[in-house]
N, C-alpha and C positions, 0 to 999 in steps of 0.2 A: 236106577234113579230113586230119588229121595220121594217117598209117600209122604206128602205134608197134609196135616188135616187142621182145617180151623177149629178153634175150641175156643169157645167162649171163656173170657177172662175170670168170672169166678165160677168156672168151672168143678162142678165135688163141693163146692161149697155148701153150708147148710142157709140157703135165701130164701126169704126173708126170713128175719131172726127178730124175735121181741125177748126184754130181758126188761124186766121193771118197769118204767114208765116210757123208753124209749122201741123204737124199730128202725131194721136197719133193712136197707131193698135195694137189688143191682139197679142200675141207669140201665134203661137200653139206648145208648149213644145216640142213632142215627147218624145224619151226615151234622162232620162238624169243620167250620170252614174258618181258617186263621187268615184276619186282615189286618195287612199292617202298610199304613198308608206311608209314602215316599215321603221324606221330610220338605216342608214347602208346600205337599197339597194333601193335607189333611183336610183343610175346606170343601176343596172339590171332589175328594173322595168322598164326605159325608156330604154332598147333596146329589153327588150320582150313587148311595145307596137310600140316601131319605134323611139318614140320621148315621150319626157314628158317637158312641158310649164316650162321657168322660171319665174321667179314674172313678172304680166304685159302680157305677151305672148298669145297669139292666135293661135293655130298651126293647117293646116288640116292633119286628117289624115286620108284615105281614102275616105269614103262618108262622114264623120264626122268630128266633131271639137272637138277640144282638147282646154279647157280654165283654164288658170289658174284661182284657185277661191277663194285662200291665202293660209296661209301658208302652202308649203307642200299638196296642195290638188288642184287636176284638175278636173272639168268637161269636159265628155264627151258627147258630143252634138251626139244625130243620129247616132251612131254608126252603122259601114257594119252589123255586126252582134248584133242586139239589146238585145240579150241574156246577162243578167249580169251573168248566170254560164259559159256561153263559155268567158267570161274575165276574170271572177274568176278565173275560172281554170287555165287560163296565165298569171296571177298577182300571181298563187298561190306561197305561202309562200315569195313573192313582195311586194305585196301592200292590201290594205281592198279595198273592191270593193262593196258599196253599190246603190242600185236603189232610186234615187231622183226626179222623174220626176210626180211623183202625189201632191209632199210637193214645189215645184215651179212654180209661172208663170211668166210670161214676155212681156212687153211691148216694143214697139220701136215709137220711138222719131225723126223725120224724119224732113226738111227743116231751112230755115235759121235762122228762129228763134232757134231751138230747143238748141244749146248752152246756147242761155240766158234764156229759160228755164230752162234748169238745173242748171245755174250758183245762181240762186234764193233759189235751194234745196238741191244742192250736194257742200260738201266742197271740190270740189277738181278743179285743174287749166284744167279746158275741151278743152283749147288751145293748151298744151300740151298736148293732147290723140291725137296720130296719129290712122287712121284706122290699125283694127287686134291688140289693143290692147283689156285690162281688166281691172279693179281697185275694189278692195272691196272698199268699203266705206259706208254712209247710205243716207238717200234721208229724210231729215228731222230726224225723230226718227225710223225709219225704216230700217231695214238692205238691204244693196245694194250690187250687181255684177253689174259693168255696164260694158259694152263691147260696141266699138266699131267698125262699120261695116259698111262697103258703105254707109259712109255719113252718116251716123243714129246713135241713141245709143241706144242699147236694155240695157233693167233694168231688172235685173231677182231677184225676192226677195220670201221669202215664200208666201205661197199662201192662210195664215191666213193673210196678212198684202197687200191685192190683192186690197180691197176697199179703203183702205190709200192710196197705193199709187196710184192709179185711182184720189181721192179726190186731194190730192196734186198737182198730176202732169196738171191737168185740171186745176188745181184754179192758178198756174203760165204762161199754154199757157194764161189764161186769161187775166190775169196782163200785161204779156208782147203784148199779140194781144189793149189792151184798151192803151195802152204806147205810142204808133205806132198809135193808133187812128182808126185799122182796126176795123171791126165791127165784132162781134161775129159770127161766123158762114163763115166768108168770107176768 
């Protein structure tokens, strides 16, 4: 029989990484819980969780965060109770309530540079993201959630595509750190 061993996603990696004006640091996921309410009770879904994120939205809700993550579908970050049956069972006949927190990991993107960072990989206007928002989008050919958060932006993507975007996201602090003329590592 197969010896499976879990290993953490950026595993061998060199974490956390500063290059110029930016920093780069794994997410440690936690539990992370995809709701996506039945068409016709989205209402009732979001007052039997308190609130439910419109497009873009960041919402807390109690120890947790509530993120929109597209269409029709919020991540819940850390939830008080991380049980996905005790939500099911208050989503029940609401919303589908699955456990996504093994199939994601996440990055955050911190300092002055890190917009022009991202402005190199993500098609979208990062001028326009106030903090506490979200945006799907992709980071090259890769699927993205990015949210932002105190200054930073975390990237949350599957966690088959963990070394891409590691590969990507370093090979633009770099671009933009050599740009600037800081030196690697500084």
């Amino acid at each position: 029989m197969a010896d499976l061993t879990r290993t953490p996603p950026f595993d061998g990696a060199s974490l956390p990484l500063a290059l110029g004006e930016s920093r780069l640091e794994a997410l440690t996921a936690g539990i992370i819980l995809a709701i996506a309410p039945y068409p016709g009770h989205e209402d009732d879904a979001a007052r039997a969780l308190g609130a439910f994120p419109t497009p873009g939205d960041c919402l807390t809700l109690g120890g947790g965060r509530l993120v929109w993550a597209g269409r029709a579908v919020a991540f819940l970050f850390d939830p008080d109770d991380p049980s996905e049956e005790v939500v099911a069972r208050r989503l029940a006949g609401l919303a589908a309530v699955t456990e996504q927190s093994d199939g994601w990991v996440g990055l955050r993107l911190s300092g002055a540079d890190a917009p022009e960072v991202l402005a190199r990989l993500v098609p979208l206007d990062l001028a326009g993201m106030p903090d506490g928002t979200s945006a799907r989008s992709v980071l090259n050919h890769a699927p993205l959630l990015l949210v932002r958060r105190d200054g930073a932006f975390e990237m949350w993507s599957f966690r088959s595509m963990a070394g891409t975007i590691l590969h990507e996201v370093e090979g633009a602090m770099r671009a933009v750190a050599a740009r600037r003329g800081s030196r690697p590592g500084t």
